[in-house]
C-alpha positions as CSV (number, residue, x, y, z in Angstrom):
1,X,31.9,-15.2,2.1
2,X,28.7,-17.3,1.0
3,X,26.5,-14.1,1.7
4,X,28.4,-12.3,-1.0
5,X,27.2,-14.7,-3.6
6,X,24.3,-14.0,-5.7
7,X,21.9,-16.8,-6.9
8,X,21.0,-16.9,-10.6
9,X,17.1,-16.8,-9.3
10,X,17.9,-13.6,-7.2
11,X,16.3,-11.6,-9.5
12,X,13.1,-13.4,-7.9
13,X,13.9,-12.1,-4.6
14,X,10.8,-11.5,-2.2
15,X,10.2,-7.5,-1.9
16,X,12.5,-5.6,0.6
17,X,9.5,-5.7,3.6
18,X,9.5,-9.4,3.7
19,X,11.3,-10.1,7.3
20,X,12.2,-13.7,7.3
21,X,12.4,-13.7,11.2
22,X,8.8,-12.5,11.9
23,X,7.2,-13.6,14.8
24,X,3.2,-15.2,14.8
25,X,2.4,-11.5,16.0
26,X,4.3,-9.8,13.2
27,X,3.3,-12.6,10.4
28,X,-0.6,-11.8,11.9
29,X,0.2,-8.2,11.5
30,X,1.4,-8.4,7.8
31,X,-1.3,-10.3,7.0
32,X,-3.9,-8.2,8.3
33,X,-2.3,-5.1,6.4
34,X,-1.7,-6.8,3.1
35,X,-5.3,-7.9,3.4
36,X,-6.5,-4.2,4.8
37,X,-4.9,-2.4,1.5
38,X,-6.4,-4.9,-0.5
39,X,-9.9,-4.9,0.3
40,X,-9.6,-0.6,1.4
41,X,-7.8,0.1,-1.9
42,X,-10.7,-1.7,-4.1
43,X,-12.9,-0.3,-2.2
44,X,-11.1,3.4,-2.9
45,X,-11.0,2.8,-6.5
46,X,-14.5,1.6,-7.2
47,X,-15.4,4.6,-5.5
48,X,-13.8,6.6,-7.2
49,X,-13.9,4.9,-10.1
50,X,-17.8,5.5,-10.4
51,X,-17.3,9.4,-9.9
52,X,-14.7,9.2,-12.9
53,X,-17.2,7.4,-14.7
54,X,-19.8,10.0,-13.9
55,X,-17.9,12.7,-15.0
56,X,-17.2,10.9,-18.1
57,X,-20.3,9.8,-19.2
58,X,-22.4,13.3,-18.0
59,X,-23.9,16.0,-20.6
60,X,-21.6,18.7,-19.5
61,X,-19.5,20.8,-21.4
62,X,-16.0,19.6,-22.6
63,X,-14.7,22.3,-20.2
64,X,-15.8,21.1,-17.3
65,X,-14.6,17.7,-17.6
66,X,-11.6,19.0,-18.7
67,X,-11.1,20.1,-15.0
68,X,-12.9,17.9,-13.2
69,X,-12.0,14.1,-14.9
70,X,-7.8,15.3,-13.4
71,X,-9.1,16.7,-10.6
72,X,-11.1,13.3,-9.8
73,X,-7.7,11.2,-10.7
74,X,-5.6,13.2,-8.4
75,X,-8.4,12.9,-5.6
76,X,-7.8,8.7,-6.6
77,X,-4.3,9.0,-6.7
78,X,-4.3,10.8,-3.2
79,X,-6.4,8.8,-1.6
80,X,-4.7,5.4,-2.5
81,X,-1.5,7.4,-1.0
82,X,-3.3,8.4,2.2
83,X,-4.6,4.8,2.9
84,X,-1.4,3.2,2.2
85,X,0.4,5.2,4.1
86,X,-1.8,5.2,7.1
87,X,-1.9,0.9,6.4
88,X,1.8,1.2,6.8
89,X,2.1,3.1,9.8
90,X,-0.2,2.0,11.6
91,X,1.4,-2.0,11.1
92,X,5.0,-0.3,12.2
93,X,3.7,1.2,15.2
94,X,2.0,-2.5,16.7
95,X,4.8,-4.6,15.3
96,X,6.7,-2.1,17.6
97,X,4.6,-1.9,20.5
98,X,4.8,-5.7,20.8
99,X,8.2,-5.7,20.0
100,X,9.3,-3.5,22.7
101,X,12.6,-2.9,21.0
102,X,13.8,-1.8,17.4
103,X,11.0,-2.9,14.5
104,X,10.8,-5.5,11.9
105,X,10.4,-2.9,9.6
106,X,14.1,-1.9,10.3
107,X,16.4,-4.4,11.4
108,X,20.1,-4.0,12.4
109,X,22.6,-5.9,10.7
């Protein structure tokens, strides 16, 4: 079958969310989350990325940024995860809700 066969540029496949059948809803959803994670995440880091800096550049004792510089990183790290993940839900559950049946996010073959 044609499906079978694999282009030599298939290595330049689009990701494994892309749905090529998306509705103007769904397409309007994506958008928005792409942009939401975006602009959210940058927003996340620079925050973030200030405390680090703090912690970096302050008079304390090698000690103490010895436990707080990680513990600062993980509290990045975590809150990237936490936005994403609420991003992501949160674009399933209204491409759902309009869909009324099974979501883009999952579709049957």
């Amino acid at each position: 079958m044609a499906r079978d066969v694999q282009s030599p540029l298939h290595q330049f496949a689009l990701p494994h969310q892309f749905q090529p059948r998306l509705t103007l809803y769904g397409a309007v959803i994506a958008v928005s989350a792409a942009l939401t994670q975006i602009v959210m995440g940058s927003l996340i880091a620079a925050l973030w990325g200030v405390g680090i800096w703090q912690s970096v550049a302050s008079k304390h004792s090698a000690l103490w940024k010895f436990f707080v510089i990680p513990a600062d990183v993980v509290g990045l790290a975590g809150s990237l995860g936490a936005m994403f993940w609420m991003v992501h839900r949160a674009a399933v559950h209204l491409d759902k809700k309009n869909a009324g049946g099974p979501s883009a996010a999952s579709p049957a073959e």
